[in-house]
Structures are given as structure tokens and as C-alpha cells.
mmCIF file of the C-alpha atoms, coordinates in Angstrom:
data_MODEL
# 
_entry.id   MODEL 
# 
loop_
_atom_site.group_PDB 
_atom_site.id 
_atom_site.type_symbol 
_atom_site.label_atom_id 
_atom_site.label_alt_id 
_atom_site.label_comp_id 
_atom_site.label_asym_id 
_atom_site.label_entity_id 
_atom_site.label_seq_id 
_atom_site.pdbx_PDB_ins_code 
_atom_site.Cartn_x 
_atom_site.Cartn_y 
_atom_site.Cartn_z 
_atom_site.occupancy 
_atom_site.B_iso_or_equiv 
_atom_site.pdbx_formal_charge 
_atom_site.auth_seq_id 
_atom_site.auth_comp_id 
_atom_site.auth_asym_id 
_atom_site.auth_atom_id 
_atom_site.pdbx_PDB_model_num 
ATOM 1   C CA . UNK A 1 1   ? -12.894 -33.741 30.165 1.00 0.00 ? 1   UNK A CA 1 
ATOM 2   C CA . UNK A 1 2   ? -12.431 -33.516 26.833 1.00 0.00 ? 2   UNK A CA 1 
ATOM 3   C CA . UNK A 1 3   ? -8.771  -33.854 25.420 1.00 0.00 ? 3   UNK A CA 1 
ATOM 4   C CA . UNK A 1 4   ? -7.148  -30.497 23.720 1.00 0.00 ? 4   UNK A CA 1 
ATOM 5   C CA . UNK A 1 5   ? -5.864  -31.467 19.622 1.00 0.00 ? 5   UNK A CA 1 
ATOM 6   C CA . UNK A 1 6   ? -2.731  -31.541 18.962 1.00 0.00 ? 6   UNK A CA 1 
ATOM 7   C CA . UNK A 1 7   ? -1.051  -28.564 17.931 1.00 0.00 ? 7   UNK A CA 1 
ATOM 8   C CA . UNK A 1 8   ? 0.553   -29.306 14.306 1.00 0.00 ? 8   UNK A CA 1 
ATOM 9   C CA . UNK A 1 9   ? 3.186   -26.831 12.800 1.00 0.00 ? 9   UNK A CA 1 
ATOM 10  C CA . UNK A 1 10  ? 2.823   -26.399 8.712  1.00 0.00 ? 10  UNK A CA 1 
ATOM 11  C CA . UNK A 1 11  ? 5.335   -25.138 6.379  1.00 0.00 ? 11  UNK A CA 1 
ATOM 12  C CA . UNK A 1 12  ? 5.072   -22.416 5.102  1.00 0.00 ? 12  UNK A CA 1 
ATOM 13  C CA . UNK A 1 13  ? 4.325   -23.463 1.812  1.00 0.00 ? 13  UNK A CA 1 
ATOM 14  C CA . UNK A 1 14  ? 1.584   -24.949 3.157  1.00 0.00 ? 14  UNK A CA 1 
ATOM 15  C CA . UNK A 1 15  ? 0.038   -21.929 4.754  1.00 0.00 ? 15  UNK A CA 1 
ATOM 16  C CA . UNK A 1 16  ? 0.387   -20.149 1.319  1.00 0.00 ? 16  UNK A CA 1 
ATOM 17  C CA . UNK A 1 17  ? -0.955  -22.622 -0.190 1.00 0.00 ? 17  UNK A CA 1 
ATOM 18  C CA . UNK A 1 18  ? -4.695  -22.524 1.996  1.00 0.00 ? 18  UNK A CA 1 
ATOM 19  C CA . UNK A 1 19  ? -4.431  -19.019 1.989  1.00 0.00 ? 19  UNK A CA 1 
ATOM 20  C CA . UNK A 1 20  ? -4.282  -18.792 -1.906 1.00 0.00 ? 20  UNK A CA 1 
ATOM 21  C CA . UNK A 1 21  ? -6.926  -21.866 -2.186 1.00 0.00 ? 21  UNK A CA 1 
ATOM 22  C CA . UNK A 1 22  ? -9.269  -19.617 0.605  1.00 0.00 ? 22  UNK A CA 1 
ATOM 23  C CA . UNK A 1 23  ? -9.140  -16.530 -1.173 1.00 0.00 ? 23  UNK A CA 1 
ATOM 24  C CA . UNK A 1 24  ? -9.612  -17.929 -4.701 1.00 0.00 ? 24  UNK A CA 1 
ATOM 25  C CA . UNK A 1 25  ? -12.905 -19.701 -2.913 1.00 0.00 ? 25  UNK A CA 1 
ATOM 26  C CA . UNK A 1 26  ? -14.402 -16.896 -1.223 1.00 0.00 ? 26  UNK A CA 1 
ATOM 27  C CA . UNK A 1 27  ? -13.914 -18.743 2.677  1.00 0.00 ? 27  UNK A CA 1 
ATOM 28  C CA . UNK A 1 28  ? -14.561 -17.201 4.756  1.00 0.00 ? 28  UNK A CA 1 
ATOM 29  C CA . UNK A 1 29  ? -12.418 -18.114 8.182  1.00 0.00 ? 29  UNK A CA 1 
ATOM 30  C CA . UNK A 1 30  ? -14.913 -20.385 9.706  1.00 0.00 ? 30  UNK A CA 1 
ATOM 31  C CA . UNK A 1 31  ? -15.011 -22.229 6.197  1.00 0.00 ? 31  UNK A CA 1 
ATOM 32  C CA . UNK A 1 32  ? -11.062 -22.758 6.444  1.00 0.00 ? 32  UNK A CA 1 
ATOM 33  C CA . UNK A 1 33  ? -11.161 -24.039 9.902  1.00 0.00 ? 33  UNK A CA 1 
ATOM 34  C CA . UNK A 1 34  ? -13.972 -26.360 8.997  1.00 0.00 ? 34  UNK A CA 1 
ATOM 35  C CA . UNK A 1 35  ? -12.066 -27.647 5.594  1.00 0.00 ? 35  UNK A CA 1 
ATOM 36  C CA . UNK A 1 36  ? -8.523  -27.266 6.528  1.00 0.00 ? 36  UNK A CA 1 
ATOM 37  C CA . UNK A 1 37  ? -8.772  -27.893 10.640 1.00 0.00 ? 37  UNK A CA 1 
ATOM 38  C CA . UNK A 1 38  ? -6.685  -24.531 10.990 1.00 0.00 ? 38  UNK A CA 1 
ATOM 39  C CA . UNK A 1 39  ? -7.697  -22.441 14.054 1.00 0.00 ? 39  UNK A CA 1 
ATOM 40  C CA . UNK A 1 40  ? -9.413  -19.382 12.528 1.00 0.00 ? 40  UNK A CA 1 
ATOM 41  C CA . UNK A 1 41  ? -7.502  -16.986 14.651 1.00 0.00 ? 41  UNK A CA 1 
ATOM 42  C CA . UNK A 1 42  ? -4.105  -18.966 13.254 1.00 0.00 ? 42  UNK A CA 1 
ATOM 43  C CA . UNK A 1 43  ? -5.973  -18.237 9.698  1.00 0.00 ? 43  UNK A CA 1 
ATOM 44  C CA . UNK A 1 44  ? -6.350  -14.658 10.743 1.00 0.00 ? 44  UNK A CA 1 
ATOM 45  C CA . UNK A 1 45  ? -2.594  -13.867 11.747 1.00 0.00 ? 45  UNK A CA 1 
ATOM 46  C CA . UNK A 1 46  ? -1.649  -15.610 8.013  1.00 0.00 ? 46  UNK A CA 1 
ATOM 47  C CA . UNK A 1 47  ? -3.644  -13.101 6.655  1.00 0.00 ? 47  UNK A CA 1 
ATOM 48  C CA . UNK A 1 48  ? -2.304  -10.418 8.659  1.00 0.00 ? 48  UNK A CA 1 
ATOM 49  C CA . UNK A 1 49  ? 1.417   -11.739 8.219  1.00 0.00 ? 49  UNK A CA 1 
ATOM 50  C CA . UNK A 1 50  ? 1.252   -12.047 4.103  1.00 0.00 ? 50  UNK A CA 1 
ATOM 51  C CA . UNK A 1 51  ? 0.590   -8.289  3.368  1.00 0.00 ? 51  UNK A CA 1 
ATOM 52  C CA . UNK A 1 52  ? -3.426  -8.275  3.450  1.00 0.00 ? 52  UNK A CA 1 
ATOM 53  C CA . UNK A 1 53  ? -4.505  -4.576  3.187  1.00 0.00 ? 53  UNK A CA 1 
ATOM 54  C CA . UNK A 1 54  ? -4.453  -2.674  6.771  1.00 0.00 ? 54  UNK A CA 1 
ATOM 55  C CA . UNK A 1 55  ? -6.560  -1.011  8.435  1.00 0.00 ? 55  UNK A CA 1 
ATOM 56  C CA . UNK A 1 56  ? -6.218  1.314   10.609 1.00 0.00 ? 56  UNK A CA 1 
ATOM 57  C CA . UNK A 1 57  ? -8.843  1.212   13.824 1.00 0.00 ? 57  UNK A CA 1 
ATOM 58  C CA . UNK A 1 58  ? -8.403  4.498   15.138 1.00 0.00 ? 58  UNK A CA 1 
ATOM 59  C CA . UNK A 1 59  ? -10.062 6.298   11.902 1.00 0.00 ? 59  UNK A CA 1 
ATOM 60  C CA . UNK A 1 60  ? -11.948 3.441   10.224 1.00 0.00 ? 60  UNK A CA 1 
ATOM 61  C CA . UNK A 1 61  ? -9.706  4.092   7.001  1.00 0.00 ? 61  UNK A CA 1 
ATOM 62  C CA . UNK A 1 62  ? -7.842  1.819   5.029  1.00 0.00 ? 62  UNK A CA 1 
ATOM 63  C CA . UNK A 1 63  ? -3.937  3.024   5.474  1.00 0.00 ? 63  UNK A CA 1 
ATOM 64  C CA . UNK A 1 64  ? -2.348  4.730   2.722  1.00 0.00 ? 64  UNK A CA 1 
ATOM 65  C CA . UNK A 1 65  ? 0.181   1.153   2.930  1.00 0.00 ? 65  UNK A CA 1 
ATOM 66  C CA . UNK A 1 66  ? -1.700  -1.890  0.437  1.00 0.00 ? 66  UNK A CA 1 
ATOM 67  C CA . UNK A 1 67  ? -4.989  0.176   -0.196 1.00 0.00 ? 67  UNK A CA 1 
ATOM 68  C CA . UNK A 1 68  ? -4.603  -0.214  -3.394 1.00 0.00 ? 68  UNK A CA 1 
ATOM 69  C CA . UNK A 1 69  ? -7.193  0.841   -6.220 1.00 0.00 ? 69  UNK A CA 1 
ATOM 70  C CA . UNK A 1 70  ? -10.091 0.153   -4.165 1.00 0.00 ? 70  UNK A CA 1 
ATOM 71  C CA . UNK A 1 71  ? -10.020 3.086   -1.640 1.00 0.00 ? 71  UNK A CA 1 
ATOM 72  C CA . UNK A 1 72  ? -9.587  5.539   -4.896 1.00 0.00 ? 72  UNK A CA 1 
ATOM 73  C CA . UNK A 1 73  ? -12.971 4.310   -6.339 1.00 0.00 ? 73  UNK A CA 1 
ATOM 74  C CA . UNK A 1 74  ? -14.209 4.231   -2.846 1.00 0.00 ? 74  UNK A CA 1 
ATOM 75  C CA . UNK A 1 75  ? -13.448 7.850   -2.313 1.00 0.00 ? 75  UNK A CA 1 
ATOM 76  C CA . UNK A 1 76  ? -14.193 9.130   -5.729 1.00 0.00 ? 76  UNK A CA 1 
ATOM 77  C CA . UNK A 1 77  ? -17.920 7.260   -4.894 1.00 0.00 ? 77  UNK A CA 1 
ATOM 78  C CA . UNK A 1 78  ? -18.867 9.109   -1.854 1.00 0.00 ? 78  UNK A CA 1 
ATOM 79  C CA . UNK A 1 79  ? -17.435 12.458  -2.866 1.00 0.00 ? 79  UNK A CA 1 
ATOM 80  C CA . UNK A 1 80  ? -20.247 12.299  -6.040 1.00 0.00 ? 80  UNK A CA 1 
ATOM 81  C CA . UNK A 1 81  ? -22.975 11.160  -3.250 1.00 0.00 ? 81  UNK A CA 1 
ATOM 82  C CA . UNK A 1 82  ? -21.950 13.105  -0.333 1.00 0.00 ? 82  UNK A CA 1 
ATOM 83  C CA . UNK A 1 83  ? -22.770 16.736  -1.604 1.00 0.00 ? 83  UNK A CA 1 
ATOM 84  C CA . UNK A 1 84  ? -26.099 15.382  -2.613 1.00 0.00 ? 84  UNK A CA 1 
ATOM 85  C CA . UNK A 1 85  ? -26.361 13.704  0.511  1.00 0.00 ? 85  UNK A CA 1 
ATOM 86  C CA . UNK A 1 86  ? -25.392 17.315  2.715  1.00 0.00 ? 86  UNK A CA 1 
ATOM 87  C CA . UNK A 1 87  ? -27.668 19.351  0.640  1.00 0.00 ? 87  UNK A CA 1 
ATOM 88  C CA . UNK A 1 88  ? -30.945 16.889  1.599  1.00 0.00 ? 88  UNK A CA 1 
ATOM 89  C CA . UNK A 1 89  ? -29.888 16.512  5.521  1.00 0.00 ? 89  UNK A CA 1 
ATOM 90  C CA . UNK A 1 90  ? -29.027 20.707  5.767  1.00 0.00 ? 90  UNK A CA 1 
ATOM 91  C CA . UNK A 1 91  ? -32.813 21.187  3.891  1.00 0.00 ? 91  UNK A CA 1 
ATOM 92  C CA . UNK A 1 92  ? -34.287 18.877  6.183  1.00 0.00 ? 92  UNK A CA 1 
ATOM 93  C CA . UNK A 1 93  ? -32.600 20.708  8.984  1.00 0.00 ? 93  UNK A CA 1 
ATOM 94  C CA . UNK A 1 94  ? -33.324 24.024  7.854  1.00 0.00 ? 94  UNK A CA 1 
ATOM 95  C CA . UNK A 1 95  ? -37.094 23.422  7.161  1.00 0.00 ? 95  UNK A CA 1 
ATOM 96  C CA . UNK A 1 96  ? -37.419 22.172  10.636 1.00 0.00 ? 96  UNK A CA 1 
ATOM 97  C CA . UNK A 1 97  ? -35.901 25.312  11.911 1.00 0.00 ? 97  UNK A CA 1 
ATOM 98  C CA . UNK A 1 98  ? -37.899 27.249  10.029 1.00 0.00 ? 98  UNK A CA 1 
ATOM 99  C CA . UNK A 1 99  ? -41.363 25.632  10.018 1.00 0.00 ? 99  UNK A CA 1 
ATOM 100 C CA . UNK A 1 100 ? -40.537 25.688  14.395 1.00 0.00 ? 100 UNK A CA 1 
ATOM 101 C CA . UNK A 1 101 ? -40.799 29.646  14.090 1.00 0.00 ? 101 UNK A CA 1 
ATOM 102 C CA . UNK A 1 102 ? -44.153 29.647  12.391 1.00 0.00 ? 102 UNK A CA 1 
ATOM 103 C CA . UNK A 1 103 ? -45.823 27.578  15.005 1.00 0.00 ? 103 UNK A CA 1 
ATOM 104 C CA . UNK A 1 104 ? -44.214 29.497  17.482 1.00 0.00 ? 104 UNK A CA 1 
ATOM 105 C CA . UNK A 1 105 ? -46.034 32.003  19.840 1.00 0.00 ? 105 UNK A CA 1 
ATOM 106 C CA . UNK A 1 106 ? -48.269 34.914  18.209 1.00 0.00 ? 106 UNK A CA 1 
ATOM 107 C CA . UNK A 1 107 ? -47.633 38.419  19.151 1.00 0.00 ? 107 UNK A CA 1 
ATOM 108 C CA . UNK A 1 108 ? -43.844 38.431  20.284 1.00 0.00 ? 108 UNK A CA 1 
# 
């Protein structure tokens, strides 16, 4: 059987320290746990306990709480695309409707 490692306690100043060396890198968890021997789920709850943006599961939106800049371009993105988007799907929809009732039966 193969023996567990030995859980190690770091400082908090070292947590910030490969959290702020992660995110200026790009790692992704994996990476961290690879280069730092952190657990990726420990990695994960850092993340979670430093302030990273939230979001909320039930609606797939990023809460109002840390979204920052990003969701305001985000949403100013898809409301120019979505009308455009509407318009082609309702045409489509409409055209299918439409072109059903002139193959339909003759005489009725």
C-alpha cells in the first residue's frame, strides 16, 4: 500500500504568495499542484477564500459582489448580438411555419 504525504500547513504569506505567482503565470490548478505540491482542491478553496469573483450556480451569472468590469462588457456584448441573433432564429421559425402550410393538403 502506498503511504499517504504528509499533510504540511503554510503561512499564509505563503499561500498569497503561490496564488499571486499562479495567477501572474496563467496556472492553471493542475500546474500549481504539479510546481508547488499543493492539493488542487486546497488551491481551489485559496482562491475561493481571497475574494476571487463568485458565481452564482443557480443562474449561471456572475453575482453582482466582485464582477467587476468584465460582466458590463459582457452584457453590453450580447445585448448588440442578441437582437440580431432573435431576428434570424424567429425568421427561421416563421419560414418553417409558413413554407409547412404550402405543402399542406389541397382543397381544405
Amino acid at each position: 500500500m502506498p503511504k499517504k504525504k504528509a499533510r504540511k500547513a503554510l503561512p499564509r504569506a505563503d499561500r498569497m504568495k503561490i496564488i499571486a505567482e499562479a495567477k501572474a503565470k496563467g496556472l492553471t490548478a493542475t500546474q500549481v499542484e504539479k510546481k508547488y505540491g499543493v492539493n488542487k482542491w486546497t488551491y481551489y478553496g485559496w482562491m475561493k477564500r481571497t475574494g476571487k469573483p463568485k458565481v452564482s450556480r443557480a443562474r449561471g451569472s456572475i453575482s453582482a459582489k466582485g464582477a467587476g468590469a468584465g460582466a458590463d462588457v459582457l452584457r453590453r456584448e450580447i445585448r448588440a448580438v442578441l437582437p440580431g441573433i432573435l431576428r434570424d432564429e424567429l425568421a427561421r421559425a416563421f419560414a418553417g411555419l409558413i413554407g409547412a402550410k404550402k405543402t399542406g393538403r389541397r382543397g381544405r
